[in-house]
C-alpha positions as CSV (number, residue, x, y, z in Angstrom):
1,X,-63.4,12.4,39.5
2,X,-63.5,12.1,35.7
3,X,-65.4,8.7,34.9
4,X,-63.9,8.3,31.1
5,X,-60.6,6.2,31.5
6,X,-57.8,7.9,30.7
7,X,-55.7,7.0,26.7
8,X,-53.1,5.1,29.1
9,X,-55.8,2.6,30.8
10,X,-57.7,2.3,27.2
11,X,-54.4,1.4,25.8
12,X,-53.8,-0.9,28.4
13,X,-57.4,-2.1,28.6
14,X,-57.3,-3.5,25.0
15,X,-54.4,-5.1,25.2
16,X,-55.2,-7.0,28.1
17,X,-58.9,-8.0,26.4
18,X,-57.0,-9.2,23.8
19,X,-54.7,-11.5,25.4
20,X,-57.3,-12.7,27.5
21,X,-59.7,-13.4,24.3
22,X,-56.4,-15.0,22.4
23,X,-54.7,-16.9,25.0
24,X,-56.4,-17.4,28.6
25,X,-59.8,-18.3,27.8
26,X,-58.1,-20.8,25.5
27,X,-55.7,-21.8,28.0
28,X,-58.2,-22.6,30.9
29,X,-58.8,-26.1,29.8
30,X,-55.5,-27.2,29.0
31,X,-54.3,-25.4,32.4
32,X,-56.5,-28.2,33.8
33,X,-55.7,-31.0,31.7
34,X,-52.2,-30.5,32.6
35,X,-52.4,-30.1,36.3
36,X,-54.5,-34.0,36.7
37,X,-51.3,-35.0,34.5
38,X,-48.9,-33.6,37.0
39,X,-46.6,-35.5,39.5
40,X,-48.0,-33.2,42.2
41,X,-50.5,-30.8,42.4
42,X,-48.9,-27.6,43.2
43,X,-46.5,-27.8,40.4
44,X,-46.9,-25.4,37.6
45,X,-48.5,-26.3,34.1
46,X,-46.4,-25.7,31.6
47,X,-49.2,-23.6,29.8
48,X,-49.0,-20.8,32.4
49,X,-45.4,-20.6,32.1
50,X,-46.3,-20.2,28.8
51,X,-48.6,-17.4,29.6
52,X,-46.3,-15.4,31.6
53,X,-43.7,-15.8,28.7
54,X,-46.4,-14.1,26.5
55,X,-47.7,-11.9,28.9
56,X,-44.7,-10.1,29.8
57,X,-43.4,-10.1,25.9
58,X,-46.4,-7.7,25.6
59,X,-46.0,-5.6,28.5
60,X,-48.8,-7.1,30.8
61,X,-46.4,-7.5,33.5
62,X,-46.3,-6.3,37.2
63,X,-48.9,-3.9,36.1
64,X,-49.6,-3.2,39.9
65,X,-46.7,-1.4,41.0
66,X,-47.0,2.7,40.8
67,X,-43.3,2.8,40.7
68,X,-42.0,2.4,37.1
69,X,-38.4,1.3,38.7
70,X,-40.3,-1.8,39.4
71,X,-43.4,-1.9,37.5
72,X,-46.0,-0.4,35.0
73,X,-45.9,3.4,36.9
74,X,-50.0,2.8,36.6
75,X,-51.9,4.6,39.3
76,X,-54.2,2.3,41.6
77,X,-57.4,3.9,39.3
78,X,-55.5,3.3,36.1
79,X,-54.7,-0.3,37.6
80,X,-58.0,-0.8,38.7
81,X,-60.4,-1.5,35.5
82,X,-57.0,-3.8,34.9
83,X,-57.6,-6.0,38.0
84,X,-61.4,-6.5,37.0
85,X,-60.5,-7.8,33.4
86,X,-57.9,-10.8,35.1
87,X,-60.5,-11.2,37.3
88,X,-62.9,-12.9,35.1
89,X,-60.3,-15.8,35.2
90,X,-59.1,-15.7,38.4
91,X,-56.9,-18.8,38.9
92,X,-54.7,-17.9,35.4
93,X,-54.8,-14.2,34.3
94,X,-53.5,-12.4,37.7
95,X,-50.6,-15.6,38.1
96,X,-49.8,-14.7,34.0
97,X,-49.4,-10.9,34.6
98,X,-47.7,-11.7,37.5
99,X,-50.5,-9.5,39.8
100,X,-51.2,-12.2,41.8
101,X,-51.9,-12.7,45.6
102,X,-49.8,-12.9,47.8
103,X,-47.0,-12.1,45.8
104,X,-48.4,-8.1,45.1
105,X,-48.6,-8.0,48.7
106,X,-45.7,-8.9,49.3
107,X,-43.8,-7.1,46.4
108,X,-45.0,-4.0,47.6
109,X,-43.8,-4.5,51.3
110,X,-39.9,-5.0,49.6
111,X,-40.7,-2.3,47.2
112,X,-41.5,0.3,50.4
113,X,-40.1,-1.1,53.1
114,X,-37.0,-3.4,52.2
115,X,-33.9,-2.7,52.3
116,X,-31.0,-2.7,49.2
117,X,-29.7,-6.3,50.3
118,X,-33.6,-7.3,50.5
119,X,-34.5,-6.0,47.4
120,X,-32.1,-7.6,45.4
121,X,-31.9,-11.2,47.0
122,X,-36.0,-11.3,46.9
123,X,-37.8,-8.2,45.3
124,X,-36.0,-8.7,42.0
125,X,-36.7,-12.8,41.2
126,X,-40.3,-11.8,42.8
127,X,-40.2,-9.0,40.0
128,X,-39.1,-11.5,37.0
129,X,-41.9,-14.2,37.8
130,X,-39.0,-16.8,38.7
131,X,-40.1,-17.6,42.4
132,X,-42.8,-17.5,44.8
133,X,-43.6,-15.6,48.4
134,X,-46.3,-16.2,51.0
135,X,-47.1,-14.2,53.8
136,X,-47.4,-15.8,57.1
137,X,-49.5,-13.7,59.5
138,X,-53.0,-15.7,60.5
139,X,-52.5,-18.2,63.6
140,X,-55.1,-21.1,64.5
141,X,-55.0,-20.5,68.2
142,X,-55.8,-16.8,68.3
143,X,-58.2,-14.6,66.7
144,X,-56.1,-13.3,63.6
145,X,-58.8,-10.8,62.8
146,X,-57.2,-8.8,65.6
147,X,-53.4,-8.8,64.5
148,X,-51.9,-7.8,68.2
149,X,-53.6,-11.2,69.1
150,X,-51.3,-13.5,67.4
151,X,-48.6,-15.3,69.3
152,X,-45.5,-16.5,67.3
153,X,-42.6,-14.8,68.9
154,X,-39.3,-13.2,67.3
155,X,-36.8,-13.2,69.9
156,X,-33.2,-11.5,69.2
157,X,-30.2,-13.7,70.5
158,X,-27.1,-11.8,69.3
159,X,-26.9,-11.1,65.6
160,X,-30.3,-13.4,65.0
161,X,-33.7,-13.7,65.4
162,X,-35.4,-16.8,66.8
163,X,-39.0,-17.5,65.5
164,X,-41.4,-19.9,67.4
165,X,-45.2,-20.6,66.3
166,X,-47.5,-21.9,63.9
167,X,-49.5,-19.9,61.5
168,X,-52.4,-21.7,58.5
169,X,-54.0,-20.2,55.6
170,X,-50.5,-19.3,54.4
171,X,-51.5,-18.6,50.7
172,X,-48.5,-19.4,48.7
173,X,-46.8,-21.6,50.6
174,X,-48.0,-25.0,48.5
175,X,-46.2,-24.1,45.9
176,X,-42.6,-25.6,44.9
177,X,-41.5,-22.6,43.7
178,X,-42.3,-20.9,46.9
179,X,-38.8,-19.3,48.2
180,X,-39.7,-16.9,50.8
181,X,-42.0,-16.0,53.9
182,X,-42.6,-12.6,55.4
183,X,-43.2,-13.5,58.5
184,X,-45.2,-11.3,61.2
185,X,-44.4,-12.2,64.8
186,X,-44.0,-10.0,68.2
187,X,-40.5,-9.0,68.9
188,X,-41.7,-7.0,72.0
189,X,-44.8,-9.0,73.6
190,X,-44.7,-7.2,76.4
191,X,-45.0,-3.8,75.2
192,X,-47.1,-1.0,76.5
193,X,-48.3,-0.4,73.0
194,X,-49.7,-3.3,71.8
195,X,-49.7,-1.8,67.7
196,X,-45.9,-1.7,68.0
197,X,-44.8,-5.1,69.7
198,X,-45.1,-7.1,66.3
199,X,-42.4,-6.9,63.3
200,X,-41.9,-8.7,60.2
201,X,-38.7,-11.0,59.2
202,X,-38.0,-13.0,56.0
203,X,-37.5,-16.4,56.6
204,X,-36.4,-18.5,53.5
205,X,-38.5,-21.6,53.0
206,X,-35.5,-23.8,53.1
207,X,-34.8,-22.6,56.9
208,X,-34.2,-25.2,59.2
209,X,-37.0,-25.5,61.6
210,X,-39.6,-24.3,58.6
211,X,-42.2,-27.2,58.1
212,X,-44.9,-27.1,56.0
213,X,-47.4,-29.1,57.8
214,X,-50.2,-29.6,55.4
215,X,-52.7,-28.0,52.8
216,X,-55.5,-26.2,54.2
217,X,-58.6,-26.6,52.0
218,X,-61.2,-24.3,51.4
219,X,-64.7,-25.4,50.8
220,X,-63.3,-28.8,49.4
221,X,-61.0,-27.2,47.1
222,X,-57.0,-26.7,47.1
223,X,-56.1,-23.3,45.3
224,X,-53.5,-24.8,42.8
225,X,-53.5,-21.8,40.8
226,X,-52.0,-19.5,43.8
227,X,-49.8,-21.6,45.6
228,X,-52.4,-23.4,47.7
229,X,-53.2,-22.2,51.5
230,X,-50.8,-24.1,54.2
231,X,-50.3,-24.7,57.8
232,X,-46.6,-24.1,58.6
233,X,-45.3,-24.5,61.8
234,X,-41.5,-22.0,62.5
235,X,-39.9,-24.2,65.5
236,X,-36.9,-22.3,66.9
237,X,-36.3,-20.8,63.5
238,X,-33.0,-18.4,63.0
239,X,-32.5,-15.7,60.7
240,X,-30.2,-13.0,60.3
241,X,-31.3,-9.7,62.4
242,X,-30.7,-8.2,58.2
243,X,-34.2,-10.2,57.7
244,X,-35.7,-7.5,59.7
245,X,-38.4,-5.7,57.5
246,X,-38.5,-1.4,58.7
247,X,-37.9,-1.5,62.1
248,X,-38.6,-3.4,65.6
249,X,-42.0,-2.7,66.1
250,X,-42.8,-1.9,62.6
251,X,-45.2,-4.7,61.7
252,X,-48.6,-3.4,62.2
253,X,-47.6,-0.8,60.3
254,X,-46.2,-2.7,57.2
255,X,-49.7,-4.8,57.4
256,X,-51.8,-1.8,57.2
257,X,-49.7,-0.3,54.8
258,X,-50.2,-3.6,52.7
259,X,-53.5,-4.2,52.9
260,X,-54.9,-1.0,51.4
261,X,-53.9,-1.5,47.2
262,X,-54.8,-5.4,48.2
263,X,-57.9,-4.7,48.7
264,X,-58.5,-2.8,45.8
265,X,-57.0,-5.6,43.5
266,X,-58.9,-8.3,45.7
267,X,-62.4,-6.0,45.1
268,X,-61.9,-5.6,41.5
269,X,-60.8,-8.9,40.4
270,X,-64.2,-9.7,42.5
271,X,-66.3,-7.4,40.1
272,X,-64.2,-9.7,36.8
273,X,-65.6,-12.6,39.1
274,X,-69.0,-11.1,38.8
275,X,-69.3,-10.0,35.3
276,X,-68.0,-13.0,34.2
277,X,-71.0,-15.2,36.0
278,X,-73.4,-12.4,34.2
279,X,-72.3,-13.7,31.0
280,X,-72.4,-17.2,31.8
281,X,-76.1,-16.6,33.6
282,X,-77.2,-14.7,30.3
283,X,-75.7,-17.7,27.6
284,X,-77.3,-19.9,30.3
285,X,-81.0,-18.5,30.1
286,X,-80.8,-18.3,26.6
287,X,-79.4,-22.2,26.1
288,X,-82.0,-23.8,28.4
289,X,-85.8,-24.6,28.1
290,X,-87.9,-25.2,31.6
291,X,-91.7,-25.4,31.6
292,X,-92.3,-24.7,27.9
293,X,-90.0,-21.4,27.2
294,X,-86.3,-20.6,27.7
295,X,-85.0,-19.5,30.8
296,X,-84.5,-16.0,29.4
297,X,-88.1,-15.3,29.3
298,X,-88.9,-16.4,33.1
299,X,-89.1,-13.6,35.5
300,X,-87.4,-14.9,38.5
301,X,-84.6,-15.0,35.8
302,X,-84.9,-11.5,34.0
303,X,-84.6,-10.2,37.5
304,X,-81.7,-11.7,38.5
305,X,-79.8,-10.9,35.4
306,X,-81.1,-7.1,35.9
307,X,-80.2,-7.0,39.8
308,X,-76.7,-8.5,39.1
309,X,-76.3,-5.7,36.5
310,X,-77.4,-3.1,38.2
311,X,-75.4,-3.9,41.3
312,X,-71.5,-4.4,39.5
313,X,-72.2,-1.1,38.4
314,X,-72.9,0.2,41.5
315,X,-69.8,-1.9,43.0
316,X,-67.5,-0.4,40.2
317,X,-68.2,3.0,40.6
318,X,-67.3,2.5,44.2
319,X,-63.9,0.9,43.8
320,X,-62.7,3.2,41.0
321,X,-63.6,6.0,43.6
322,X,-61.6,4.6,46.6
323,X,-58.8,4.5,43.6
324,X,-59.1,7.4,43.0
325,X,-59.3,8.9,46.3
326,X,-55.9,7.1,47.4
327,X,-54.0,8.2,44.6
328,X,-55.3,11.9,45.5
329,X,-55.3,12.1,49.0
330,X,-53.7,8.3,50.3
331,X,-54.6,5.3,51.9
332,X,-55.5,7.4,54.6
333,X,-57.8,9.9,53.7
334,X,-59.7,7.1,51.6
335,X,-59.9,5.1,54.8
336,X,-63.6,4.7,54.7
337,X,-64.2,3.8,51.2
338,X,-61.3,1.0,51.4
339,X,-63.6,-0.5,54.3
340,X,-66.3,0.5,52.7
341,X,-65.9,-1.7,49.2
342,X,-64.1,-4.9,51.6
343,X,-67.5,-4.9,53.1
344,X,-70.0,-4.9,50.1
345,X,-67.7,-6.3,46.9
346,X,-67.4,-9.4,48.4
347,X,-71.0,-9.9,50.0
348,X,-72.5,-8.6,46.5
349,X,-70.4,-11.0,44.1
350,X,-71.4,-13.5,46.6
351,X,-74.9,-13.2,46.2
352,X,-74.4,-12.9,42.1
353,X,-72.5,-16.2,41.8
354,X,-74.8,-18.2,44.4
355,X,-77.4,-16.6,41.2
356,X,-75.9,-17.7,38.6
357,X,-75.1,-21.5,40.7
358,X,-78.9,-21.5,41.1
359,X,-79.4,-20.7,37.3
360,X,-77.4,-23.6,36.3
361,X,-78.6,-26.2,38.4
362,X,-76.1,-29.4,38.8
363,X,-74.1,-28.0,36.6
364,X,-73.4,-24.9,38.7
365,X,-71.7,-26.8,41.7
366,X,-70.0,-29.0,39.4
367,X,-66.0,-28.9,38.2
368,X,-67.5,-28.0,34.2
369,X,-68.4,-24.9,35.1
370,X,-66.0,-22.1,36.5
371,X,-68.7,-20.9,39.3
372,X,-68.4,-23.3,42.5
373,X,-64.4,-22.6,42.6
374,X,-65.4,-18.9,42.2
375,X,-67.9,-19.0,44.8
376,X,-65.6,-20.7,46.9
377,X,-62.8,-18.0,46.4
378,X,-65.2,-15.2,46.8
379,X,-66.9,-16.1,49.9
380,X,-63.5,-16.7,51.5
381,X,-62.7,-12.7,51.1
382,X,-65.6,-12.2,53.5
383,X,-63.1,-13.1,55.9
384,X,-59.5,-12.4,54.1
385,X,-58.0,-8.8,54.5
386,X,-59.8,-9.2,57.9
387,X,-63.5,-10.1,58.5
388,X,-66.2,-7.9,57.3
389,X,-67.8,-7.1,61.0
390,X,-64.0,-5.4,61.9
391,X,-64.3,-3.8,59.4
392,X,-68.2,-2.6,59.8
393,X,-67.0,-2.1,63.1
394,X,-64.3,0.0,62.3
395,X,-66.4,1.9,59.4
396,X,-69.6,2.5,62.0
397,X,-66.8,4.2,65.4
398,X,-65.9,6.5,62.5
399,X,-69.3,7.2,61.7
400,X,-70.7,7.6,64.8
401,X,-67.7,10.2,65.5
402,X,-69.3,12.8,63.8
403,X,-72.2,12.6,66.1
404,X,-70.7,12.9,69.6
C-alpha cells in the first residue's frame, strides 16, 4: 500500500478544503439560525440547498459511488481521506455533497441491485439531490443486531406484496422530502435457511398503510440535519411484486453487501469528527487560564492533546488500509479490517470528544459548541452498522480459527 494520496485524491482533497473553509464553516450558524425559524423542524434550510447548489457546480457531488455512470468513479481509498474532511462538519458537508447516510446506503443498493424501472423511478432523483430515502430494517421487539431476528413479514398475494410490522431508528424518515423506504422484511419465515428468508421491497412513503409514528431521539437530540430517526409502523401495506429488490431471499445479502463502504464512510467521517475536536481542544487550552497559567501548559491537558493525536493517526492508517484492501481484493477478503475499524473508530473518537467535553467545561455539553451533538452521533455508531460485541464476536471465531 502506497501511503502518498494519489494526484486524483489531492486534486479532490483541495477542493473540498476549500469549499469547506469558504462556505460550510460559514454556513453552520446560519444553518441553525434558519432551522429555529422554520415551520417544522425537519424542513430543509435554505442555506443547505444552497450548498448543494454550490457543491455540485464544483464537482463535490456523489463522490461515493465507484461507478462513474453514477458518480465520481473514486475508489473507496481515493474516497476515503474525502469522507474524513465532511466529517468535521457532520450534520452539513456529507447532506451538501450529497454523501450522506442513509441515502449512500441506499444509492448503492439501486446502483447494484435494482432494476432498470427501479433505477430510474428512485436511483436517479436520489442521484440529483431532489429527494430523500431511509432504510427501514431495525425492529423494537426483536434484537435487530441479529437481522434473521426481525419480524415484519412480506407476504405475496398475486401480483403484490403485503408488509406488516413496525420498525424505529429509521434514519431519514423525518424528513419531508423523504420519498422512499427500502424495506427488509421475511418473505419466507419459515425457511430452513434462516440467511435467505428475508428480502427487500420499496415501499413509497405515500403508501397507504405507511405511518410515521414519531421521532425517535437520541441522547436528547433530533438529527435535523439527516432526516431525523423515526418509528414507522407498515400495516397491511401493498406494493407491486416490481418493488422486489434481487431476488426472494436476497435480503441478507443486499445488507451485507451494503454495510461494507458504510462503514468505511461512517469510520472516516468519525476520524473528521475527531480531528475537528483536536482543533477545538488545542484553541481551547490556549484561550483559557485555570490556576495561574493557560490550559495549554497543564499536563493532564498536554496529554490529552498528544493521546488524541497519536490515536487518529493510528485510526487513519487503519481505515485507508481496509480501503484499500476492498478495492484490491473486496469486501470479502477485507472482512476483518471492516470489523476491525467498526470496533475501535467509534470507541476511540468516543473517548477524544468526551476529552475535549471535559476540556471545555459547561460549554462542552452545551448547544455553542459543536461537541455534545458530535458525541451524541458518535457514540450511537457503537451500536449502528450492528453492535460492536457482534462484531468482536465475529472478528474473535475468525481468529480463533486459525488455532483449531
Amino acid at each position: 500500500m502506497d501511503f502518498a494520496f494519489d494526484a486524483r485524491t489531492e486534486e479532490m482533497r483541495a477542493k473540498l478544503l476549500a469549499f469547506m473553509d469558504e462556505y460550510v464553516y460559514p454556513a453552520e450558524p446560519v444553518a441553525e439560525e434558519q432551522r429555529a425559524a422554520l415551520a417544522s423542524p425537519w424542513d430543509t434550510p435554505a442555506v443547505v440547498e444552497e450548498l448543494k447548489a454550490e457543491a455540485r457546480r464544483q464537482g463535490l457531488w456523489n463522490l461515493f459511488l465507484p461507478d462513474t455512470e453514477y458518480g465520481a468513479g473514486l475508489t473507496n481509498l481515493q474516497y476515503a481521506p474525502l469522507a474524513e474532511i465532511t466529517g468535521r462538519s457532520p450534520h452539513l458537508a456529507p447532506t451538501a455533497t450529497n454523501c450522506a447516510a442513509p441515502d449512500t446506503g441506499n444509492m448503492e443498493v439501486l446502483a447494484q441491485f435494482g432494476d432498470e424501472a427501479q433505477k430510474k423511478q428512485w436511483l436517479e432523483p436520489l442521484l440529483a439531490g431532489e429527494i430523500r430515502s431511509a432504510f427501514a430494517m431495525t425492529e423494537p421487539d426483536v434484537a435487530s443486531s441479529d437481522a434473521t431476528n426481525i419480524t415484519t413479514l412480506i407476504e405475496r398475494d398475486g401480483d403484490e406484496y403485503v408488509i406488516t410490522g413496525r420498525k424505529w431508528y429509521i434514519s431519514g424518515a423525518m424528513s419531508p422530502d423523504c420519498r422512499i423506504f427500502i424495506v427488509m422484511g421475511k418473505t419466507d419465515p419459515d425457511g430452513a435457511d434462516i440467511r435467505r428468508q428475508q428480502s427487500m421491497v420499496l415501499v413509497p412513503r405515500d403508501t397507504p398503510g405507511v405511518t410515521v409514528r414519531r421521532a425517535m431521539r437520541v441522547f436528547g437530540y433530533e438529527d435535523h440535519s439527516h432526516g431525523g430517526h423515526a418509528e414507522v409502523v407498515f400495516d397491511r401495506v401493498r406494493v407491486p411484486v416490481t418493488n422486489l429488490i434481487g431476488e426472494e431471499g436476497g435480503g441478507f445479502a443486499i445488507a451485507q453487501a451494503r454495510l461494507g463502504p458504510g462503514r468505511i464512510h461512517h469510520c472516516m467521517r468519525l476520524i473528521g469528527m475527531a480531528e475537528r475536536a483536536i482543533e477545538l481542544m488545542c484553541r481551547r487550552a490556549i484561550s483559557r487560564t485555570a490556576f495561574g497559567k493557560p490550559l495549554a501548559q497543564q499536563g493532564v491537558v498536554q496529554n490529552w492533546i498528544a493521546d488524541a493525536r497519536v490515536t487518529v493517526e493510528q485510526l487513519r492508517l487503519l481505515v485507508l488500509k481496509t480501503a484499500w484492501l476492498m478495492d484490491t481484493v473486496g469486501n470479502r477478503g477485507a472482512h476483518t479490517e471492516i470489523q476491525a475499524i467498526k470496533i475501535a473508530t467509534p470507541r476511540a473518537v468516543v473517548d477524544i470528544l468526551d476529552r475535549a467535553i471535559q476540556l471545555h467545561g459547561a460549554g462542552g455539553v452545551s448547544q455553542d459548541f459543536p461537541l455534545a451533538e458530535v458525541y451524541a452521533a458518535a457514540r450511537t455508531l457503537m451500536l449502528a452498522d450492528g453492535p460492536d460485541e457482534v462484531h468482536q464476536r465475529s472478528l474473535a471465531r475468525r481468529e480463533l480459527k486459525k488455532y483449531l
